[in-house]
N, C-alpha and C positions, 0 to 999 in steps of 0.2 A: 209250347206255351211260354209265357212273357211272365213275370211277376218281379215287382216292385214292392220294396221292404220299406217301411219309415219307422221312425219311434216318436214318443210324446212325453214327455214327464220326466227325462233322462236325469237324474241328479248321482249318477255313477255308485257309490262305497255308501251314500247317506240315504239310508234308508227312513230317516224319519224326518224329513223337512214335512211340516203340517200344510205348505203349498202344494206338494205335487205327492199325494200317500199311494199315486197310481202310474206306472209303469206300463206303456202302450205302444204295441206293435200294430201297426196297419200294413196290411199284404193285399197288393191291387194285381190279379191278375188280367191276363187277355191272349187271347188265339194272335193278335197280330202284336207287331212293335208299336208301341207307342210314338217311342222315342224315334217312328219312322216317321208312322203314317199318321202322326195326330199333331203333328209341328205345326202344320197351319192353323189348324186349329185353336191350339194353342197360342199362336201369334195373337189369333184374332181377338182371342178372349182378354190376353194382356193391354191389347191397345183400347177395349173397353173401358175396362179399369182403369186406364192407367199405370201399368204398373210395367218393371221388366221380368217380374218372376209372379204365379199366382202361389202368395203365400195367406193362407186362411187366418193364422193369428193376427196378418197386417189387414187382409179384406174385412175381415169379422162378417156378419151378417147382410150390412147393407152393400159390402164391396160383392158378397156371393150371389146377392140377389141379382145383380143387375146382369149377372154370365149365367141364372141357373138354368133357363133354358138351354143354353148353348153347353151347359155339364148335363145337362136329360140329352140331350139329341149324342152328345161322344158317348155317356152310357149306352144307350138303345142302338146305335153305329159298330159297334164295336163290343157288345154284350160282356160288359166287365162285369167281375167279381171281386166282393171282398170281402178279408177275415179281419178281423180285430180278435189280437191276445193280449191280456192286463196283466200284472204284476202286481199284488196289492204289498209294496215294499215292507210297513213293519211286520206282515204277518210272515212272510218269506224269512227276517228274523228267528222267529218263535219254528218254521217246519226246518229248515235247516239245523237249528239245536235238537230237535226229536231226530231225526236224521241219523246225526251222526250220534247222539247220548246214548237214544235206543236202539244203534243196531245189537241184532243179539249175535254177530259177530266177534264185536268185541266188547258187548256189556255180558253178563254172564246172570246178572239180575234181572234180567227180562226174558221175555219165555222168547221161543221161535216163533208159536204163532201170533204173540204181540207185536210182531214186527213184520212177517213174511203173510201175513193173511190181512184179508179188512179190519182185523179188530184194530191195526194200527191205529187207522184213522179215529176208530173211537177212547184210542189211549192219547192220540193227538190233538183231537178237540178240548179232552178232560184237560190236559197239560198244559195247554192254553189258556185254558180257565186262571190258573194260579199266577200266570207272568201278569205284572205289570207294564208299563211302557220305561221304565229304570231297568227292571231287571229285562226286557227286550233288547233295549239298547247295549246291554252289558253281555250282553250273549253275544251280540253282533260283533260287538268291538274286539271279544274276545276269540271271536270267528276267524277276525281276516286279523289279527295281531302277527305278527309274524317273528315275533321274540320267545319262543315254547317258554317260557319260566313265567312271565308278565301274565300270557294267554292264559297257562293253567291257573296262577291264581286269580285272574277273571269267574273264567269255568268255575274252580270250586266257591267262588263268592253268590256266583247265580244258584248252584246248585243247594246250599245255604239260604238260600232267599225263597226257592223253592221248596224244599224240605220243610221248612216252616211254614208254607200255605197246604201240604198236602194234607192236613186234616179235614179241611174245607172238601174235600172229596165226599160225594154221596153214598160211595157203596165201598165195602172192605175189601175186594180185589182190586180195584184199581187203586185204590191207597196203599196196597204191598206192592206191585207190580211198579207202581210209577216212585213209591216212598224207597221201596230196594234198588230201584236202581238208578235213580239219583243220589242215592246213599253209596254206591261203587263206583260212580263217576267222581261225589267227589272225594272221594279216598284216595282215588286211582286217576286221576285227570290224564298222567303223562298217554297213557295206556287210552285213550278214549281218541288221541291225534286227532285234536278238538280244528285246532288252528291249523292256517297255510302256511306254507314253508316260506311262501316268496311273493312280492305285489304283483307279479304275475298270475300266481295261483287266486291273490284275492280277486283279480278281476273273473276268472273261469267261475267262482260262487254266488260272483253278480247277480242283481235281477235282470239285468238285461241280457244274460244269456241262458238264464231259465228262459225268461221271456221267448228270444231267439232257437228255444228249442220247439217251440211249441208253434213258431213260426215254421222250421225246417219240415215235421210234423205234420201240419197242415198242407204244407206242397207238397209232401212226397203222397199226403190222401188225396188230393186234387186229380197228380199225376195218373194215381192208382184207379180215381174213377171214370175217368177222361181217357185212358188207355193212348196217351201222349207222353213226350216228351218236353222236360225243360229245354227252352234255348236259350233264354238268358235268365239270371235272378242279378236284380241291381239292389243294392244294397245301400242307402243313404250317410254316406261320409262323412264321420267322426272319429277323428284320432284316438278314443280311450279305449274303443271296445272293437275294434275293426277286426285286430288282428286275434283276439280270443274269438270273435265269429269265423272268423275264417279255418280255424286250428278246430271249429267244430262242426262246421260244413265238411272240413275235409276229410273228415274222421267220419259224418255223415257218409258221403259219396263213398268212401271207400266197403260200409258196411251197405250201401245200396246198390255197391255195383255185382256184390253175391246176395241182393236179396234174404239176408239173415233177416229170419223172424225170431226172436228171445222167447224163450218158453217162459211162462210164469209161473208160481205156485195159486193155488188152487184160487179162483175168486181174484186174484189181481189181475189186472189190467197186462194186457201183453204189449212188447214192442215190435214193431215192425218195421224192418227197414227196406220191403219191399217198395220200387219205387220212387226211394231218395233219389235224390239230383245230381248227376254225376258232373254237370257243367259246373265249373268253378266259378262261384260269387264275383260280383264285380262289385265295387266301391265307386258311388260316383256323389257328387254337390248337387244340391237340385237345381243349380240355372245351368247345370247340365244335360239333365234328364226330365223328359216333358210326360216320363209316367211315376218321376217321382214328384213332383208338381200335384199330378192329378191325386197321387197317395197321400199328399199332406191337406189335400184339401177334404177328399173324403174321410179320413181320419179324423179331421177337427170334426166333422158335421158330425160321424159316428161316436167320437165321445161325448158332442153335447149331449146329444140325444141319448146317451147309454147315463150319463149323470142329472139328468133331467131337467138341461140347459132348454133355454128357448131356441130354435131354429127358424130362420124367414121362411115364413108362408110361401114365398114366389121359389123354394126349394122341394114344396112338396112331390112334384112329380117324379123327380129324381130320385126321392128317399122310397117312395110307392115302390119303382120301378126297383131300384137293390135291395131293400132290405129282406125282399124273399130271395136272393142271392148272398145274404151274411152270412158265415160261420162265425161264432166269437167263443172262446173258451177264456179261464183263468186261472192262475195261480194264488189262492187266497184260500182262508178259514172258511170263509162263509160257503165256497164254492166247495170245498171239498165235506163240509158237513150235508150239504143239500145234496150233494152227488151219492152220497154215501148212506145217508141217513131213508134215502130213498130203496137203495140196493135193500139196506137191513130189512125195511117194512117187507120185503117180497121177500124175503127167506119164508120156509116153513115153520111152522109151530112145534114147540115139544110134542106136541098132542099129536101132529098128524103125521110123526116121524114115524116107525117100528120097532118096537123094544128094540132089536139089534142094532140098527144105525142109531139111537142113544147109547148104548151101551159102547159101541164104537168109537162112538164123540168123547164121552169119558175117558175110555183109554186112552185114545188120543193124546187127551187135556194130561192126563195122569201121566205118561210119560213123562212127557214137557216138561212139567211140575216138578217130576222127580230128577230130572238134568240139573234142571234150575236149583234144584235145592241142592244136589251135589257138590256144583262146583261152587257155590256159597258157602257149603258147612265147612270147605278147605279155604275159605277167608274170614281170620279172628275178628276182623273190622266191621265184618256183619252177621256173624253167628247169632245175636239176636234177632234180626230184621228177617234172616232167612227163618229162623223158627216161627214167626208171626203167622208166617203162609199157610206153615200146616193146620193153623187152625179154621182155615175158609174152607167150608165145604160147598155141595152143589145145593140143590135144590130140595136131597132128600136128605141131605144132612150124611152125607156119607165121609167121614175124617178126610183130609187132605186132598179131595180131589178138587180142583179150585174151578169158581166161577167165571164166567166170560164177563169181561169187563165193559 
């Protein structure tokens, strides 16, 4: 298999230019080369136009109408496929700071299962709630800062900004859980290795290689269902981020070529490396490459239409004919509350549990709770804040065993 990579929206470290709030991968696969067998094609459609390269933001509408038949006939020729993956840039701000504030790794104010089970996500949406687009920004900047002293007092300026919105919280667990340990983060910043060492490392935090993972992701599911191999992946050529995609394909390829599947804890999402690509990425310019051509222009069409741009009518067969061939996933708030908030509603009910698996859930929880409060009551800094906790009970009001947030 053939797949071709492009991006859209690229504005590298600046995640909040209010032009482009969306970070977009287009992945065009095909059983044949493009770049072999679709050149003529691709002549013919240039000399239509006019043009030497088919580039969609120069065609726009009226340049695509006039080739969309002749992009339905290379569709339906050659049975392409394609994935669109987004990046919603400030909110990759805000998950990146839960990330690294809340692992219970190294925060010792947040429980394990706030972190290592789905209730993250619901301590990640709440957290969200509190940031503004100042304190987003301040989080980011103190992200990729690569001065540790500047970074942390970033970090405990946001942490500060937060702390003061946590009353705004609905329910008293998630006000201890999210108020303790933003209260240890910022005591303790040095210790949370908020920030990157080097502009190196800021690039690997990028959206565009979140993005880029979820590219890698998607072919190696392709590969997996296709019971194929990669023969080429071409990759669209720009100097800022090349070489961190490439430092994570190859990290890819190497974890694809044993097939490692990552176990997960209970309820999360597994990874699987079965099926990665072991052929090494190529970088090329699109008046290079005549299926990164065809990537830039399905790409445009797919974002109008995914942002609720108008499309020319004379594209409709085209759009008919793929879009029951899209995948598209994304990296954003909204997508990770609808994915998740979905899971919760299909959980079972207290009601239809068995005294024993509640009671099990409890201890559970009560464990947890009692770690968490351990290694708190051996910090003077928040011996207050850890005592708050004990006083959330469950549902029957039973002293300290704390509610799911």
């Amino acid at each position: 298999m053939h797949f071709y990579v492009d991006e859209s929206g690229h504005t590298g470290l600046n995640l909040f230019d209010a032009e482009q709030p969306l970070l977009y991968y287009g992945c065009l696969s095909s059983h044949l080369s493009l770049d072999h067998e679709a050149v003529d094609r691709l002549e013919h459609m240039r000399a239509k136009v006019g043009a030497s390269r088919l580039h969609a933001n120069q065609l726009g509408n009226g340049g695509l109408a006039v080739i969309a038949q002749d992009l339905a006939d290379l569709q339906r020729s050659f049975g392409l496929r394609f994935s669109v993956y987004r990046v919603a840039k400030p909110d990759h701000a805000i998950i990146c700071f839960f990330d690294q504030v809340f692992d219970s790794a190294m925060n010792p104010a947040i429980t394990w299962t706030g972190y290592w089970t789905p209730l993250r996500y619901l301590l990640l949406i709440k957290l969200a709630g509190l940031f503004n687009e100042d304190l987003a920004k301040l989080a980011w900047q103190s992200r990729v800062e690569v001065n540790a002293p500047r970074a942390q007092e970033m970090l405990m300026r946001v942490c500060d900004g937060l702390i003061a919105r946590v009353p705004r919280l609905p329910d008293e667990r998630s006000r201890t859980l999210i108020g303790d340990s933003l209260n240890w983060a910022r005591n303790h910043p040095a210790e949370i290795s908020f920030n990157v060492d080097d502009r190196k490392s800021a690039l690997q935090v990028a959206p565009n290689i979140v993005g880029f993972q979820l590219v890698m992701m998607g072919i190696a599911s392709q590969i997996r269902e296709a019971g194929a191999l990669a023969s080429r992946i071409v990759v669209d050529r720009q100097s800022q981020f090349n070489k961190a995609q490439r430092t994570l394909a190859d990290f890819y390829a190497a974890a694809g070529a044993q097939s490692i599947e990552m176990k997960a804890p209970p309820g999360m999402p597994a990874m699987n490396f079965g099926g990665m690509p072991t052929v090494p990425i190529e970088f090329s310019g699109g008046t290079m490459s005549a299926g990164l051509e065809v990537t830039d222009v399905y790409l445009w069409i797919l974002k109008r239409l995914m942002e609720g741009d108008d499309v020319a009518a004379q594209l409709g067969p085209l759009v008919r004919e793929l879009l029951p061939r899209v995948v598209t996933d994304e990296v954003s708030l909204n997508g990770i509350a609808t994915r998740w908030s979905r899971w919760m509603r299909e959980l079972p009910e207290l009601a239809e549990m068995s005294e024993e698996q509640r009671q099990r859930g409890r201890e559970i929880l009560q464990l947890d709770e009692n770690r968490r409060l351990r290694r708190l009551a051996d910090d003077p800094s928040l011996a207050n804040a850890a005592l708050s906790s004990v006083k959330t009970g469950n549902a029957k009001g039973t002293p300290g065993t704390p509610d799911t947030p």
